[in-house]
C-alpha positions in Angstrom: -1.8 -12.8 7.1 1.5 -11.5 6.3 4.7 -12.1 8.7 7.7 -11.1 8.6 10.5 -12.0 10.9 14.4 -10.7 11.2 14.0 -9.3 7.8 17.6 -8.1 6.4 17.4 -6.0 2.7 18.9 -4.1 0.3 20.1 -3.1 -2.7 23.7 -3.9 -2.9 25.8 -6.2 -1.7 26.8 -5.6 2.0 24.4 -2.8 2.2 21.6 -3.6 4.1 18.8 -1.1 4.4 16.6 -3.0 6.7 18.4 -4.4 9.4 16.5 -7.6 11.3 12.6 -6.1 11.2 10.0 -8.1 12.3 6.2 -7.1 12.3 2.9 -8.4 11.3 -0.4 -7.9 10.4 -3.7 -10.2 10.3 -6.7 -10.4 8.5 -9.0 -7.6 8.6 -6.2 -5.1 10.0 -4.4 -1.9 8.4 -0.9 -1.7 9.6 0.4 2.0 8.2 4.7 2.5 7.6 5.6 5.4 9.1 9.3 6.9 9.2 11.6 9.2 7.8 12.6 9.8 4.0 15.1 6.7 3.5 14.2 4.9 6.5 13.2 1.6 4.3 9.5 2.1 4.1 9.4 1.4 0.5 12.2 -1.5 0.1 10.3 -3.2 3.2 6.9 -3.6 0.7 9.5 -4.6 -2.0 10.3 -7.3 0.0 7.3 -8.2 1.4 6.3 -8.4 -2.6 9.2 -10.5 -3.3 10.9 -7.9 -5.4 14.0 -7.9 -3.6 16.4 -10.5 -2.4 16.1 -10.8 1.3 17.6 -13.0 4.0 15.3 -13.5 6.9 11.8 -15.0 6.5 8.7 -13.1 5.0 5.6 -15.6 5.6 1.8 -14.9 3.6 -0.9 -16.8 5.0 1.6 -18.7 7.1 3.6 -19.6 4.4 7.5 -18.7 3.1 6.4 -16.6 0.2 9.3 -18.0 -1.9 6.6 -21.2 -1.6 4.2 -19.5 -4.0 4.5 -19.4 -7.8 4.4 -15.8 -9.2 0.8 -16.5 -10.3 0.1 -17.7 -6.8 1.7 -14.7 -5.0 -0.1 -12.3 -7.5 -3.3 -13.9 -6.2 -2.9 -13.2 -2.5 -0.9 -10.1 -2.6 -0.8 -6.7 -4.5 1.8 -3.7 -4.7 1.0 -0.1 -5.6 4.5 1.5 -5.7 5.4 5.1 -5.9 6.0 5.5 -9.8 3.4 3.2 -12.0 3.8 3.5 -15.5 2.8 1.8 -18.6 4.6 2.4 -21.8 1.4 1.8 -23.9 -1.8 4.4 -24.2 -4.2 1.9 -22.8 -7.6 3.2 -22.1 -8.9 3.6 -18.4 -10.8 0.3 -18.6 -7.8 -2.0 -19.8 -5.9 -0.6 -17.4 -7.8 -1.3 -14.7 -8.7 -4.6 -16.6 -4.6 -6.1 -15.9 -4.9 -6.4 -12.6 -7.2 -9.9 -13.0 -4.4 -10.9 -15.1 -3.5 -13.4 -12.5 -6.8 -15.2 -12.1 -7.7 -15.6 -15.6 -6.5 -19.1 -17.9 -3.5 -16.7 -19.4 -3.3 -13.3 -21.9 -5.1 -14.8 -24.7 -8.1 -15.4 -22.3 -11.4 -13.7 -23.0 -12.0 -11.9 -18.9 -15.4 -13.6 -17.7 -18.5 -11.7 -16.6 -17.0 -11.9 -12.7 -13.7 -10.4 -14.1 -15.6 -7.4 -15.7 -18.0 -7.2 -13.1 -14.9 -6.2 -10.9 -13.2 -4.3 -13.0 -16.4 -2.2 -13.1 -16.7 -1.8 -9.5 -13.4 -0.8 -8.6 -13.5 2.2 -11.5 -16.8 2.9 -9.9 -15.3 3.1 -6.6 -12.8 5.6 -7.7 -15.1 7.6 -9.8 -13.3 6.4 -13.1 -16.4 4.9 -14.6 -17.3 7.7 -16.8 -13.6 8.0 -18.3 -13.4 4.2 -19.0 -12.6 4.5 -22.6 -9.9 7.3 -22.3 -6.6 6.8 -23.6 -4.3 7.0 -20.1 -2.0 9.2 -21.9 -4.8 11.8 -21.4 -5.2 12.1 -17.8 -4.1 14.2 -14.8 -1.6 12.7 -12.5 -4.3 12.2 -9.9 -6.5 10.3 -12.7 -3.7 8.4 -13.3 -2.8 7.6 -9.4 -6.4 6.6 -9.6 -6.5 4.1 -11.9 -3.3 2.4 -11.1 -5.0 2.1 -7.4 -8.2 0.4 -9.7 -5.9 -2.1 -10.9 -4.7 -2.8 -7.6 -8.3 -3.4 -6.4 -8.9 -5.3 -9.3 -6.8 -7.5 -8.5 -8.9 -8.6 -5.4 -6.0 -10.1 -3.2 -5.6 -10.6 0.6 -3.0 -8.8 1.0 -2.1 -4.6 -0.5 1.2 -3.2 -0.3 0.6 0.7 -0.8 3.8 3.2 -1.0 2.5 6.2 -0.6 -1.3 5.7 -2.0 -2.6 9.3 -1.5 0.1 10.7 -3.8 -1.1 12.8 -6.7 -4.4 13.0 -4.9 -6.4 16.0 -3.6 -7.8 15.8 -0.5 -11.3 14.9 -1.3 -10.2 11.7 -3.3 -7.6 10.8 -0.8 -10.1 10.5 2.2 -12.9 8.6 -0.6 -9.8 6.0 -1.1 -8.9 5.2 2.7 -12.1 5.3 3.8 -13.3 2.5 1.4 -10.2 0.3 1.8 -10.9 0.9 5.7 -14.3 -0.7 5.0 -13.2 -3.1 2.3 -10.5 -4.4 4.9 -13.1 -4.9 7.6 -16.1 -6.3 4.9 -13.8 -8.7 3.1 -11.5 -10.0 6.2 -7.9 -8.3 4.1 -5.2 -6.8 5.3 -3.6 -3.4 3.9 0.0 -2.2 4.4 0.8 1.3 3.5 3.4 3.7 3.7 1.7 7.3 5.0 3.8 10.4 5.0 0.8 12.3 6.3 0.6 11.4 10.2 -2.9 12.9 10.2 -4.0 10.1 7.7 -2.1 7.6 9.5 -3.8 8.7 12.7 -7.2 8.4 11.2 -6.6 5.3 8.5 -4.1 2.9 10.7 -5.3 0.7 13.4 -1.6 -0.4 13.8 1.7 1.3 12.9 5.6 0.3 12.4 7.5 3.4 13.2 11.1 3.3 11.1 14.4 5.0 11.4 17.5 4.1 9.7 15.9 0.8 8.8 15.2 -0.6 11.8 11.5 -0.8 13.8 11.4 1.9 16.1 8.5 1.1 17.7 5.5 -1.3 16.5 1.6 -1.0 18.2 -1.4 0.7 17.8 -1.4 4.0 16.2 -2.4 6.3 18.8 -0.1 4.8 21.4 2.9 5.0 18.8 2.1 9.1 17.6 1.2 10.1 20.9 4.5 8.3 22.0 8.0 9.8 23.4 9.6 7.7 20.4 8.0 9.9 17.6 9.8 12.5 18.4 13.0 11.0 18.5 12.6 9.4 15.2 11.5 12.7 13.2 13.4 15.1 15.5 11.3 17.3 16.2 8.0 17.7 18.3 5.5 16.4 16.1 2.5 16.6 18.5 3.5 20.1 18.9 3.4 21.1 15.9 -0.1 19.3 14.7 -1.6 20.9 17.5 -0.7 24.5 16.4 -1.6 24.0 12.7 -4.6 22.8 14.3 -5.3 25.8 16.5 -4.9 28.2 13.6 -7.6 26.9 11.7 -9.4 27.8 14.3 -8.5 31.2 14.4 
Protein backbone atom coordinates (compact mmCIF):
# COMPACT_ATOMS: atom_id res chain seq x y z
CA UNK A 1 0.00 0.00 0.00
CA UNK A 2 2.54 2.55 0.66
CA UNK A 3 6.37 2.09 -0.29
CA UNK A 4 8.94 3.91 0.18
CA UNK A 5 12.47 3.32 -1.09
CA UNK A 6 15.99 5.30 -0.42
CA UNK A 7 14.03 8.10 0.76
CA UNK A 8 16.38 11.32 1.32
CA UNK A 9 14.48 14.57 3.15
CA UNK A 10 14.68 17.67 4.67
CA UNK A 11 14.18 21.01 5.23
CA UNK A 12 17.02 22.91 3.86
CA UNK A 13 19.11 22.66 1.36
CA UNK A 14 22.04 20.19 1.99
CA UNK A 15 20.45 19.14 5.11
CA UNK A 16 18.97 15.95 4.90
CA UNK A 17 17.05 14.62 7.84
CA UNK A 18 16.27 11.23 6.49
CA UNK A 19 19.13 9.73 4.99
CA UNK A 20 18.17 6.66 2.23
CA UNK A 21 14.97 4.97 4.39
CA UNK A 22 13.27 2.39 2.94
CA UNK A 23 10.16 0.60 4.49
CA UNK A 24 6.68 -0.48 3.75
CA UNK A 25 3.52 -1.36 4.79
CA UNK A 26 0.44 -3.38 3.06
CA UNK A 27 -3.11 -3.42 3.23
CA UNK A 28 -4.58 -4.37 6.36
CA UNK A 29 -1.25 -3.69 8.41
CA UNK A 30 -0.23 -0.97 11.17
CA UNK A 31 3.35 -0.10 10.89
CA UNK A 32 4.12 2.29 14.21
CA UNK A 33 7.45 5.02 13.93
CA UNK A 34 9.33 4.70 16.76
CA UNK A 35 12.66 6.70 17.64
CA UNK A 36 14.06 9.42 19.41
CA UNK A 37 12.94 13.17 19.60
CA UNK A 38 14.42 14.46 16.16
CA UNK A 39 15.09 11.24 14.64
CA UNK A 40 12.68 12.10 11.42
CA UNK A 41 9.56 10.42 12.55
CA UNK A 42 7.44 13.32 11.71
CA UNK A 43 9.22 14.70 8.32
CA UNK A 44 9.15 10.87 7.20
CA UNK A 45 4.90 11.22 7.20
CA UNK A 46 5.51 14.64 5.65
CA UNK A 47 6.97 13.05 2.96
CA UNK A 48 5.07 10.13 2.68
CA UNK A 49 2.09 13.00 2.38
CA UNK A 50 3.94 14.80 -0.19
CA UNK A 51 4.46 17.75 1.95
CA UNK A 52 8.06 17.92 1.51
CA UNK A 53 10.41 17.73 -1.34
CA UNK A 54 12.11 14.52 -1.45
CA UNK A 55 14.60 12.67 -3.63
CA UNK A 56 14.12 9.00 -3.60
CA UNK A 57 10.83 7.24 -4.47
CA UNK A 58 7.68 7.17 -2.25
CA UNK A 59 5.14 4.69 -4.11
CA UNK A 60 0.86 4.51 -2.89
CA UNK A 61 -0.74 1.65 -4.19
CA UNK A 62 2.22 0.88 -6.37
CA UNK A 63 2.30 4.15 -7.82
CA UNK A 64 4.98 7.33 -7.67
CA UNK A 65 2.74 9.55 -5.52
CA UNK A 66 3.93 12.62 -7.57
CA UNK A 67 1.47 10.51 -10.23
CA UNK A 68 -1.65 11.51 -8.26
CA UNK A 69 -3.44 14.89 -8.42
CA UNK A 70 -3.82 16.49 -4.98
CA UNK A 71 -7.53 15.47 -5.06
CA UNK A 72 -6.38 12.01 -6.00
CA UNK A 73 -3.75 11.75 -3.18
CA UNK A 74 -6.38 13.20 -0.67
CA UNK A 75 -8.47 10.23 -1.59
CA UNK A 76 -6.08 7.38 -0.74
CA UNK A 77 -4.17 8.98 1.93
CA UNK A 78 -4.72 11.08 5.19
CA UNK A 79 -2.28 12.98 7.62
CA UNK A 80 -3.00 13.86 11.26
CA UNK A 81 -0.01 16.00 12.26
CA UNK A 82 1.12 17.15 15.63
CA UNK A 83 -0.43 20.77 15.76
CA UNK A 84 -4.06 20.94 13.81
CA UNK A 85 -5.62 24.16 13.76
CA UNK A 86 -8.31 26.04 12.14
CA UNK A 87 -8.41 29.74 12.23
CA UNK A 88 -12.28 29.78 12.01
CA UNK A 89 -14.84 28.75 15.10
CA UNK A 90 -16.40 25.92 13.12
CA UNK A 91 -18.66 23.72 15.00
CA UNK A 92 -17.73 20.02 15.88
CA UNK A 93 -19.81 18.77 12.91
CA UNK A 94 -18.24 20.96 10.09
CA UNK A 95 -15.20 20.17 11.24
CA UNK A 96 -15.38 16.74 11.06
CA UNK A 97 -17.53 17.43 7.85
CA UNK A 98 -13.96 18.81 5.73
CA UNK A 99 -12.44 15.81 5.67
CA UNK A 100 -14.97 14.49 2.58
CA UNK A 101 -13.92 17.57 0.99
CA UNK A 102 -12.00 15.45 -1.44
CA UNK A 103 -14.72 13.15 -2.67
CA UNK A 104 -17.46 15.61 -3.09
CA UNK A 105 -18.05 17.72 -6.88
CA UNK A 106 -16.11 20.84 -5.10
CA UNK A 107 -16.86 23.47 -1.92
CA UNK A 108 -20.02 24.74 -3.28
CA UNK A 109 -21.36 21.09 -3.23
CA UNK A 110 -24.21 20.18 -0.98
CA UNK A 111 -22.36 16.70 1.05
CA UNK A 112 -24.78 13.59 0.09
CA UNK A 113 -26.49 11.33 2.57
CA UNK A 114 -23.26 8.85 2.31
CA UNK A 115 -21.05 11.91 3.15
CA UNK A 116 -23.16 12.75 6.36
CA UNK A 117 -23.73 9.30 7.11
CA UNK A 118 -19.87 9.21 7.65
CA UNK A 119 -19.34 12.16 9.09
CA UNK A 120 -21.87 10.83 11.76
CA UNK A 121 -20.12 7.67 12.36
CA UNK A 122 -16.75 8.74 12.87
CA UNK A 123 -18.04 11.56 15.70
CA UNK A 124 -19.90 8.57 16.99
CA UNK A 125 -16.80 6.66 17.16
CA UNK A 126 -15.06 9.25 19.08
CA UNK A 127 -17.86 10.03 21.36
CA UNK A 128 -18.25 13.58 19.70
CA UNK A 129 -21.90 13.04 18.58
CA UNK A 130 -23.44 14.81 21.43
CA UNK A 131 -21.18 18.05 20.97
CA UNK A 132 -21.75 18.24 17.19
CA UNK A 133 -23.03 21.68 17.11
CA UNK A 134 -20.27 23.30 19.48
CA UNK A 135 -18.26 26.00 18.32
CA UNK A 136 -14.43 24.25 18.32
CA UNK A 137 -13.21 27.31 19.97
CA UNK A 138 -15.00 25.82 23.03
CA UNK A 139 -13.42 22.58 23.60
CA UNK A 140 -10.62 20.96 25.65
CA UNK A 141 -7.45 20.08 23.96
CA UNK A 142 -8.41 16.36 24.04
CA UNK A 143 -11.96 17.31 22.41
CA UNK A 144 -10.16 19.07 20.03
CA UNK A 145 -7.41 16.10 19.32
CA UNK A 146 -10.61 14.33 18.93
CA UNK A 147 -12.21 15.89 16.30
CA UNK A 148 -9.30 16.63 14.14
CA UNK A 149 -8.77 12.61 14.36
CA UNK A 150 -12.85 12.55 13.13
CA UNK A 151 -11.88 14.49 10.14
CA UNK A 152 -9.18 12.17 9.47
CA UNK A 153 -11.58 9.24 9.59
CA UNK A 154 -13.88 11.06 7.60
CA UNK A 155 -11.93 11.20 5.18
CA UNK A 156 -12.11 7.38 4.62
CA UNK A 157 -8.68 6.82 2.77
CA UNK A 158 -6.38 3.74 2.43
CA UNK A 159 -3.80 5.08 3.81
CA UNK A 160 -3.37 7.34 7.68
CA UNK A 161 -0.31 9.06 8.46
CA UNK A 162 -0.69 9.76 12.42
CA UNK A 163 2.12 11.88 14.35
CA UNK A 164 1.59 11.32 17.55
CA UNK A 165 -2.37 10.49 17.60
CA UNK A 166 -2.76 9.84 21.36
CA UNK A 167 -1.64 13.36 22.16
CA UNK A 168 -3.96 15.48 24.30
CA UNK A 169 -5.74 12.26 25.08
CA UNK A 170 -6.34 10.59 28.45
CA UNK A 171 -5.90 7.20 28.66
CA UNK A 172 -9.28 5.88 28.37
CA UNK A 173 -9.82 7.68 24.93
CA UNK A 174 -6.41 6.83 23.77
CA UNK A 175 -6.92 2.99 24.06
CA UNK A 176 -10.97 3.59 22.45
CA UNK A 177 -9.00 5.28 19.36
CA UNK A 178 -6.31 2.46 18.68
CA UNK A 179 -8.30 -0.15 19.32
CA UNK A 180 -10.95 0.89 16.60
CA UNK A 181 -8.38 1.86 13.98
CA UNK A 182 -6.76 -1.72 14.92
CA UNK A 183 -10.15 -3.10 13.91
CA UNK A 184 -11.03 -0.62 11.15
CA UNK A 185 -7.51 -1.61 9.56
CA UNK A 186 -8.31 -5.27 9.71
CA UNK A 187 -12.35 -4.77 8.65
CA UNK A 188 -11.66 -2.36 5.76
CA UNK A 189 -8.24 -3.93 4.36
CA UNK A 190 -6.18 -0.12 5.24
CA UNK A 191 -3.07 0.52 6.33
CA UNK A 192 -2.14 3.04 9.31
CA UNK A 193 1.27 4.63 10.00
CA UNK A 194 1.84 6.26 13.17
CA UNK A 195 4.41 7.84 15.14
CA UNK A 196 4.13 6.32 19.06
CA UNK A 197 6.22 7.88 21.79
CA UNK A 198 4.63 5.45 24.20
CA UNK A 199 6.37 1.93 23.57
CA UNK A 200 3.68 0.32 25.62
CA UNK A 201 1.08 1.50 22.88
CA UNK A 202 3.36 0.60 20.22
CA UNK A 203 3.83 -2.84 21.79
CA UNK A 204 0.05 -3.40 21.99
CA UNK A 205 -1.19 -1.19 18.64
CA UNK A 206 1.78 -2.10 16.07
CA UNK A 207 2.00 -5.33 14.23
CA UNK A 208 5.15 -3.84 12.54
CA UNK A 209 7.63 -1.14 13.64
CA UNK A 210 10.48 1.16 11.93
CA UNK A 211 12.90 1.90 14.75
CA UNK A 212 14.78 5.55 13.90
CA UNK A 213 17.88 7.23 14.99
CA UNK A 214 19.42 10.19 13.55
CA UNK A 215 17.32 9.65 10.50
CA UNK A 216 18.10 6.58 9.35
CA UNK A 217 16.13 2.91 9.88
CA UNK A 218 17.56 1.34 12.77
CA UNK A 219 15.85 -1.64 12.51
CA UNK A 220 12.46 -2.57 10.62
CA UNK A 221 10.12 -5.94 11.64
CA UNK A 222 7.67 -6.99 13.76
CA UNK A 223 7.09 -5.18 16.93
CA UNK A 224 7.92 -7.56 19.50
CA UNK A 225 11.07 -8.75 17.85
CA UNK A 226 12.21 -4.99 17.33
CA UNK A 227 11.39 -3.79 21.47
CA UNK A 228 12.48 -6.95 22.79
CA UNK A 229 15.70 -6.40 20.49
CA UNK A 230 19.54 -5.51 21.50
CA UNK A 231 19.02 -2.46 19.00
CA UNK A 232 16.38 -0.65 21.22
CA UNK A 233 18.62 -0.04 23.56
CA UNK A 234 21.21 1.36 21.50
CA UNK A 235 18.92 3.71 19.89
CA UNK A 236 17.28 5.31 23.14
CA UNK A 237 20.35 4.65 25.32
CA UNK A 238 19.21 3.31 27.90
CA UNK A 239 17.70 -0.16 28.98
CA UNK A 240 14.19 0.23 27.98
CA UNK A 241 13.05 -3.33 28.88
CA UNK A 242 14.47 -2.72 32.12
CA UNK A 243 12.88 -0.06 32.99
CA UNK A 244 9.16 -1.08 31.72
CA UNK A 245 9.56 -4.00 33.74
CA UNK A 246 10.15 -2.17 37.06
CA UNK A 247 7.34 0.40 36.53
CA UNK A 248 5.57 -2.62 35.92
CA UNK A 249 6.50 -4.44 39.12
CA UNK A 250 5.57 -1.48 41.18
CA UNK A 251 2.13 -1.48 40.29
CA UNK A 252 2.08 -4.51 41.67
CA UNK A 253 3.26 -3.63 44.86
Amino acid sequence: MLELVDLYCGYEAGKDVLKGVSLRAGAGEILCLAGPNGCGKSTLLKAAARLLPFRGSVKIRGRESASYSRRELARCVALLGQYSTLYFPYTVYDTAAMGRYAHSGGILKGRSVRDREIVVEALRTLELYDVRDKLISELSGGQLQRVFLARTLAQDPDIILLDEPTNHLDLKHQIGLLDYLRGWVKRENKTVVAVIHDLNLCRRFGEKTALLSEGTLAAFGGTADILNGGIIKTVYGMDVREYMLRSLESWRG
